[in-house]
DRENKEGU-27834 format. One record per residue (C-alpha): residue number from 1; x negated, y negated, z negated. Coordinates in nm, 4 decimals. Each point is the difference from the previous one (the first is absolute). Example, Ala and Ser with C-alpha at 12.3 -4.5 7.8 and 13.67 -1.06 7.14 Angstrom:
BEGIN
{1 {-1.2300 0.4500 -0.7800}}
{2 {-0.1370 -0.3440 0.0660}}
This chain:
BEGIN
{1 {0.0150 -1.8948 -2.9565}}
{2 {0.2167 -0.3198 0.0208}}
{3 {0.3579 -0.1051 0.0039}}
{4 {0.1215 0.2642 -0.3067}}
{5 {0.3818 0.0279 -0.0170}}
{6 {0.2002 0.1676 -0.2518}}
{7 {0.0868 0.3562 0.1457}}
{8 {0.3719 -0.0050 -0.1694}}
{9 {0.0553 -0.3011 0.2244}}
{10 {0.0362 0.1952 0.2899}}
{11 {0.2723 -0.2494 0.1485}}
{12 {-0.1929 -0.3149 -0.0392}}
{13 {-0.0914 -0.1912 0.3194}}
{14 {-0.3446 0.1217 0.1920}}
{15 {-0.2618 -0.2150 0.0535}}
{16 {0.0492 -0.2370 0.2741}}
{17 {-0.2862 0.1792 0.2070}}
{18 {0.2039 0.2878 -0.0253}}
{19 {0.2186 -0.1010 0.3118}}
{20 {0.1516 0.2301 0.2849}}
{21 {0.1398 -0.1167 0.3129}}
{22 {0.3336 0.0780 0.1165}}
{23 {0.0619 0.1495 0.4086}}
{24 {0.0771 -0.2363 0.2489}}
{25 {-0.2036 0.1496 0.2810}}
{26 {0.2268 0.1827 0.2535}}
{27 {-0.3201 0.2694 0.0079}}
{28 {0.1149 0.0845 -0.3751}}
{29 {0.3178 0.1444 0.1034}}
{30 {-0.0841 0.1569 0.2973}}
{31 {-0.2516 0.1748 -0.1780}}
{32 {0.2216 0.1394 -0.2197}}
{33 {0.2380 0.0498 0.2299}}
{34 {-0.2590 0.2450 0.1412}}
{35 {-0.0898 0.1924 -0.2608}}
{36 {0.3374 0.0605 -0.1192}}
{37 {0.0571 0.1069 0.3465}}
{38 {-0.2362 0.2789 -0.0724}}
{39 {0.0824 0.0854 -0.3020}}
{40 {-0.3248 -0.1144 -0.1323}}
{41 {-0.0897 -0.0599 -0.4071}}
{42 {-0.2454 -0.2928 -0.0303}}
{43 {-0.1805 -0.0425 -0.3220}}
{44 {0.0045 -0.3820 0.0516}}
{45 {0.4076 0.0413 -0.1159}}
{46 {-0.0016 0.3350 -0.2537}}
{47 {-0.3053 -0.2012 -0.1904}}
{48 {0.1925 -0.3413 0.0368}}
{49 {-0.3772 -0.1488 0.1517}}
{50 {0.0163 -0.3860 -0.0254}}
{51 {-0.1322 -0.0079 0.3366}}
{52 {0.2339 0.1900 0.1801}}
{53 {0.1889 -0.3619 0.1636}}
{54 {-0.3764 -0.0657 0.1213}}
{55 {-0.0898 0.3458 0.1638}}
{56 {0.2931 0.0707 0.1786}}
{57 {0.0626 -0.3508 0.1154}}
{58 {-0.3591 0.1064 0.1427}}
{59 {0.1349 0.2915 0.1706}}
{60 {-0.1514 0.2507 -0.2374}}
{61 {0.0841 0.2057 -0.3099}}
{62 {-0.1249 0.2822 -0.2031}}
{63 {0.1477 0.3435 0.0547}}
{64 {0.0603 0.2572 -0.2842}}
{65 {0.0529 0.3382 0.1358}}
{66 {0.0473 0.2413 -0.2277}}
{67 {0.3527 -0.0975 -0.1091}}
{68 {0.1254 -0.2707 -0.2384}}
{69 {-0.0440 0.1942 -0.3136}}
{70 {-0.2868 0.0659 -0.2565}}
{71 {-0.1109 0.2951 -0.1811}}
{72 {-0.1492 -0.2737 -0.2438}}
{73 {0.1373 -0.2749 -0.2087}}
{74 {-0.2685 -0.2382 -0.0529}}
{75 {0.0563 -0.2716 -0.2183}}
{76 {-0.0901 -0.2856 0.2668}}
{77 {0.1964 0.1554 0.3541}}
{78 {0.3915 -0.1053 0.1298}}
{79 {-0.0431 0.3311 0.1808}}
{80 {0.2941 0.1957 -0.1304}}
{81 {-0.0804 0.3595 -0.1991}}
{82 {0.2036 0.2987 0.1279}}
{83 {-0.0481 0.3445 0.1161}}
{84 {-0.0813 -0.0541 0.3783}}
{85 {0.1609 0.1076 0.2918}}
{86 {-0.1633 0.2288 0.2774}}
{87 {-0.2603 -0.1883 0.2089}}
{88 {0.1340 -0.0375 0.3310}}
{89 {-0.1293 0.1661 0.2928}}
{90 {0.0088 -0.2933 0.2664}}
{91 {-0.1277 -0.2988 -0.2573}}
{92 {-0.3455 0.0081 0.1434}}
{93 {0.1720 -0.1058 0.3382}}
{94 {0.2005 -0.2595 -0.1255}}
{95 {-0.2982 -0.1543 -0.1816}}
{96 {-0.1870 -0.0107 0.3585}}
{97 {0.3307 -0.1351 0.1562}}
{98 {0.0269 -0.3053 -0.2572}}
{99 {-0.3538 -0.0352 0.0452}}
{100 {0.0281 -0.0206 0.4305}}
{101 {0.2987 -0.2002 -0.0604}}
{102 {-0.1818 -0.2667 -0.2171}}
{103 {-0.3194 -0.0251 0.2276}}
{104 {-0.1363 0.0125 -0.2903}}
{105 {-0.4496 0.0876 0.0006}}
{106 {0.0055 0.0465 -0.3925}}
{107 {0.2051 0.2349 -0.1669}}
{108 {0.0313 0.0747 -0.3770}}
{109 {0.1847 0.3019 -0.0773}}
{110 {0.0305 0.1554 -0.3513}}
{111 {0.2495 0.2122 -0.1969}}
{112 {0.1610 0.0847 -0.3398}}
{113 {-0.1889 0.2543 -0.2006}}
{114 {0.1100 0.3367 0.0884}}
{115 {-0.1007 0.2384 -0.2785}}
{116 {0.2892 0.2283 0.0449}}
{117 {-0.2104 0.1074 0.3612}}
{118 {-0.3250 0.2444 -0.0440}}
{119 {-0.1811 -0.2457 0.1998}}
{120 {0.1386 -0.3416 -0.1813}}
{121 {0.1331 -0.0868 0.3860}}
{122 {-0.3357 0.0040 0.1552}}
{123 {0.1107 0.2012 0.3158}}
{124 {0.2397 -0.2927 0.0702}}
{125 {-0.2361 -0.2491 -0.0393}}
{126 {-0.2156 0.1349 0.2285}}
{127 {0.2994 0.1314 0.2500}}
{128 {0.0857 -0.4246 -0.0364}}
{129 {-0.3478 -0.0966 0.1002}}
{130 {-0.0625 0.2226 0.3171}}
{131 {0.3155 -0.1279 0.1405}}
{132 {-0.0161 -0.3731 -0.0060}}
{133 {-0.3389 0.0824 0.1210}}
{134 {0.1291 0.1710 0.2319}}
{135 {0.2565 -0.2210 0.1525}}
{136 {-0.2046 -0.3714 -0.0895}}
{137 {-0.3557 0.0754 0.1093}}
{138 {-0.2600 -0.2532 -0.1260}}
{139 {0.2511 -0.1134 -0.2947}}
{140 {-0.1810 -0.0217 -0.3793}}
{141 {0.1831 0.2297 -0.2338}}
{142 {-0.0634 -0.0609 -0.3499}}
{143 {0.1869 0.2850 -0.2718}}
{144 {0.0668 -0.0712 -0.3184}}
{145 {0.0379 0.3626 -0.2131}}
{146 {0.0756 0.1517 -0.3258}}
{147 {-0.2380 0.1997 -0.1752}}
{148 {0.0902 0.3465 0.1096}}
{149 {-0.0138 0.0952 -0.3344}}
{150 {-0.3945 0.0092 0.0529}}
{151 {0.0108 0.2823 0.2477}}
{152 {-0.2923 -0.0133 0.2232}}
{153 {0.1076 0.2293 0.2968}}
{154 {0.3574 -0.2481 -0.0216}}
{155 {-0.1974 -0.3055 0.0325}}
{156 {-0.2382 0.1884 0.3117}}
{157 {0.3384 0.0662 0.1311}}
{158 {0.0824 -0.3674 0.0060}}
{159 {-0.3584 -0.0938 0.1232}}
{160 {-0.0554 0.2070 0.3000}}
{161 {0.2783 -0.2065 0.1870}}
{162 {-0.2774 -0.2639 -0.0479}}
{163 {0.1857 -0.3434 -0.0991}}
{164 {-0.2242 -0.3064 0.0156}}
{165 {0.0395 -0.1486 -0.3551}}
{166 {0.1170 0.2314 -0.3099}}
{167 {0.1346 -0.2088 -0.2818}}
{168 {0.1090 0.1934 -0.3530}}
{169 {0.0182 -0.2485 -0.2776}}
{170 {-0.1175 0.0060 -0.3534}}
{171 {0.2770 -0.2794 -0.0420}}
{172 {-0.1020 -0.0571 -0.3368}}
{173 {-0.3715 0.0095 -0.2340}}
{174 {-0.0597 0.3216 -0.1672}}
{175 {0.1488 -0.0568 -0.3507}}
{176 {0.3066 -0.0734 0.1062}}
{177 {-0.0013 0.2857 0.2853}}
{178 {0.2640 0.2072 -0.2328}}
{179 {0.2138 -0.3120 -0.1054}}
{180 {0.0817 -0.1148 0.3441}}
{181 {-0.0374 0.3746 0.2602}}
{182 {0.1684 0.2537 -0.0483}}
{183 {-0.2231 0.3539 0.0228}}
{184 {-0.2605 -0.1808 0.1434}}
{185 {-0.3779 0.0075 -0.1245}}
{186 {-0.2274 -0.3055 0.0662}}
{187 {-0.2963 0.2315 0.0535}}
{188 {0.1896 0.2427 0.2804}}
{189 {0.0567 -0.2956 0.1519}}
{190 {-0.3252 -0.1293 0.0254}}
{191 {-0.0859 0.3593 0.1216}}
{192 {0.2436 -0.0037 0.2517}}
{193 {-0.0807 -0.3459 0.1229}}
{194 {-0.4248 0.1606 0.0164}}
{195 {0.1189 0.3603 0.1839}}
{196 {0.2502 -0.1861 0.2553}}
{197 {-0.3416 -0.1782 0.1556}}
{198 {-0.1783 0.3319 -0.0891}}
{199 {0.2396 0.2005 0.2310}}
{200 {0.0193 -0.2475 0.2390}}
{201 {-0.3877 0.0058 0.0357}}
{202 {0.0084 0.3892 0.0000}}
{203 {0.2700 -0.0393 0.2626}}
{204 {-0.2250 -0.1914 0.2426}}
{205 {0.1606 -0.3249 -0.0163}}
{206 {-0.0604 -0.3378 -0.2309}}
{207 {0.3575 -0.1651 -0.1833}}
{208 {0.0051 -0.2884 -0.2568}}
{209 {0.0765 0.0079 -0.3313}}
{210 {0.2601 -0.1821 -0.1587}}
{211 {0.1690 -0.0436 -0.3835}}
{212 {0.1863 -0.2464 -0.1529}}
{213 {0.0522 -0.1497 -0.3710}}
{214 {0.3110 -0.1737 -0.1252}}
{215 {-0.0986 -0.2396 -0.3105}}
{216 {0.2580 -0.1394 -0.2072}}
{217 {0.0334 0.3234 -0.1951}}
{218 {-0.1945 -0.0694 -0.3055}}
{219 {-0.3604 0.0427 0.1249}}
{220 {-0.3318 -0.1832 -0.1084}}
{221 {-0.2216 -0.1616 0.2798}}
{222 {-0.2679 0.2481 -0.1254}}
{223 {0.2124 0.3089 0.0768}}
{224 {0.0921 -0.1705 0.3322}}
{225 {-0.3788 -0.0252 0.0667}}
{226 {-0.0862 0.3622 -0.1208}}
{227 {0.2686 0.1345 0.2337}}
{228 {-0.1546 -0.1911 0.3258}}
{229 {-0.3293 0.1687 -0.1059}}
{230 {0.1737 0.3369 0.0053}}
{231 {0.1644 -0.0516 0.3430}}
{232 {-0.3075 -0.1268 0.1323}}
{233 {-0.2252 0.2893 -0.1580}}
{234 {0.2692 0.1850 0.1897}}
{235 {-0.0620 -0.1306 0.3069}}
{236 {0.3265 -0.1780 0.0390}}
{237 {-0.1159 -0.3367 0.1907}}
{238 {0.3547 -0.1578 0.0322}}
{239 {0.2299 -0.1297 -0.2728}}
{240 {0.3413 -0.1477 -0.0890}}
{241 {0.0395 -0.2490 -0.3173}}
{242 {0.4022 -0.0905 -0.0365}}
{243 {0.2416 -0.1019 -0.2918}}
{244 {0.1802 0.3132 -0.1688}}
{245 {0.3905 -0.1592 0.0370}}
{246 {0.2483 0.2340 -0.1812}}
{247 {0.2586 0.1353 0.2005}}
{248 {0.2779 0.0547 -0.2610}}
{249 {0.0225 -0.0043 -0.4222}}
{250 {-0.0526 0.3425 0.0491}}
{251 {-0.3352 -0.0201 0.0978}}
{252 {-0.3168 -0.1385 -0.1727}}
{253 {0.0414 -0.3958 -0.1021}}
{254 {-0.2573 -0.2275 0.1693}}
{255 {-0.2793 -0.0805 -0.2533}}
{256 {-0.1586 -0.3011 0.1525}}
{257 {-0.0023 -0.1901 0.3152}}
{258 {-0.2797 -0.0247 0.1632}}
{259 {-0.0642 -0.3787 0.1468}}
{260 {-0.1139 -0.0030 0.3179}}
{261 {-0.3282 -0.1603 -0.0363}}
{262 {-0.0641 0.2950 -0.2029}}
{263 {0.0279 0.2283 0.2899}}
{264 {-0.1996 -0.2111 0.2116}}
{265 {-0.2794 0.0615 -0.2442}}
{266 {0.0285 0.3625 -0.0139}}
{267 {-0.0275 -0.0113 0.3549}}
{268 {-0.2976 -0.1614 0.0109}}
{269 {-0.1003 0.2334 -0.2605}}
{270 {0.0589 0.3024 0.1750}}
{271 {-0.1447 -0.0812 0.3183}}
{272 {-0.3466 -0.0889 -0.1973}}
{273 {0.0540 0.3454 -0.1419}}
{274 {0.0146 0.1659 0.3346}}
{275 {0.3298 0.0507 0.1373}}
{276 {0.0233 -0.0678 0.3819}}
{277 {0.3549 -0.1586 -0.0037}}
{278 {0.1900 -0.1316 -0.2593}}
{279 {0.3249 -0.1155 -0.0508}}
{280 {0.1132 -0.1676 -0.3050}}
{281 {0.3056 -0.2444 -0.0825}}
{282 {0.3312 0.0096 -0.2179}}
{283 {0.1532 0.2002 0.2724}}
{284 {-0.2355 0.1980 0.1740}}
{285 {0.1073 0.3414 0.0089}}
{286 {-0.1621 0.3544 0.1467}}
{287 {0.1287 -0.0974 0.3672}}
{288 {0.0280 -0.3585 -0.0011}}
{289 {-0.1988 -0.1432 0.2698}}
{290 {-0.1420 0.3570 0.0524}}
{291 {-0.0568 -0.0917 0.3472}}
{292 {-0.2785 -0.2440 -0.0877}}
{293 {-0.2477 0.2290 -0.1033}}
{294 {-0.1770 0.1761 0.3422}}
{295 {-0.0927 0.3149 -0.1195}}
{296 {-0.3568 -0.0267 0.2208}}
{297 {-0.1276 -0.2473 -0.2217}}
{298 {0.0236 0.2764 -0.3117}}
{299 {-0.2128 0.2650 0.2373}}
């Protein structure tokens, strides 16, 4: 799109747009001095999120239950890949705790993929949901999920604890789907984002749609455009645009960095297109900012 870099050069200095502020809020620490205290996993630290000095100097983070390790190893994710642990029993409550604790009225809580469980995890999503209902009435919660392997009566599972926004993320355009996620199919997730809002409507209740895109990867403009049609054909009204940064020389080398002019215009783009709420910026990633985006306006 613009700025191309040599992929070898993996160690050459980012663009200066590419900047992350270091904690000096107080709030930073004592956040984490929370969730440590509850032996909590946040996704804003096992993904290494740019943001994460921001959020929790807010107050807030993003909680992955589920453990800390994947069943996958895609080629984009700091999440570690190991054969999991046993879900514990009283996470759900700890979750609601941190959640109390934080006074916090929008939750995001997501997870590794599971696909050693029959039901990908979905029980525990759901067990997650009802209790920081539960114990925060009124707050937003927002889940961001796996695929479930494309199981239907997992995902229903998930759904009837009836979360206000469900994000799953194509992360990438379909040709490079295989390339950059492992196991996962760009079409079953389009399906799941369409039979998440399908359930929920069968369910008797209305939740928002959200997915999210990194660019950077090697994708045209074009395929970025095809896959907003898709999500929007999907009924998926709320989207995430953010700069792929790779975690390690393991993982896949950045391809091109996207200026940030360039996001602004996809914004603009997308929100002609149809989406409801966009975000879009070097940095943006599925949680940032979450908050923003009032899930009444998508109904």
């Amino acid at each position: 799109m613009s700025c191309k870099i040599n992929p070898a050069l993996h160690r050459e200095s980012k663009p200066e747009w590419i900047k992350v502020r270091l904690p000096s809020d107080p709030v930073f620490w004592s956040t984490k001095g929370l969730i440590d205290d509850l032996r909590l996993t946040t996704v804003c630290e096992e993904a290494q999120c740019p943001n994460r000095w921001e959020c929790w100097s807010g107050g807030t983070a993003t909680f992955m239950i589920a453990g800390d390790r994947c069943t996958r190893a895609c080629g984009f994710c700091a999440v570690k890949t190991a054969k999991p642990l046993s879900l514990e029993s009283d996470e759900p409550s700890r979750v609601a705790e941190a959640t109390k604790r934080l006074g916090l009225n929008h939750v995001v809580i997501t997870a590794v993929a599971r696909d050693d469980l029959a039901d990908g995890g979905a029980e525990h999503f759901s067990r997650t949901v009802t209790s920081t209902k539960e114990s925060n009435p009124g707050v937003v919660i927002e889940i961001l999920v796996p695929d479930f392997n494309g199981k239907n009566d997992a995902l229903k599972v998930c759904m009837e604890s009836e979360p206000h926004i469900f994000n799953h993320n194509l992360e990438t355009v379909e040709r490079l789907t295989k390339l950059v996620r492992s196991r996962a199919q760009y079409k079953r997730s389009l399906e799941v984002l369409k039979r998440a809002k399908e359930f929920a409507n069968e369910l008797g209740y209305k939740v928002a749609t959200k997915s999210g895109i990194m660019l950077g990867l090697g994708e045209t403009e074009d395929e970025v455009m095809k896959s907003m049609d898709h999500l929007l054909e999907n009924n998926v009204t709320v989207l995430t645009l953010g700069q792929y940064l790779r975690p390690s020389e393991k993982h896949l080398p950045v391809v091109e960095y996207i200026h940030p002019d360039q996001f602004d215009r996809l914004k603009e783009v997308a929100e002609s297109k149809g989406f409801r709420h966009v975000a879009s910026g070097p940095l943006v990633r599925s949680s940032y900012h979450a908050a923003d985006f009032k899930p009444e306006l998508d109904l």
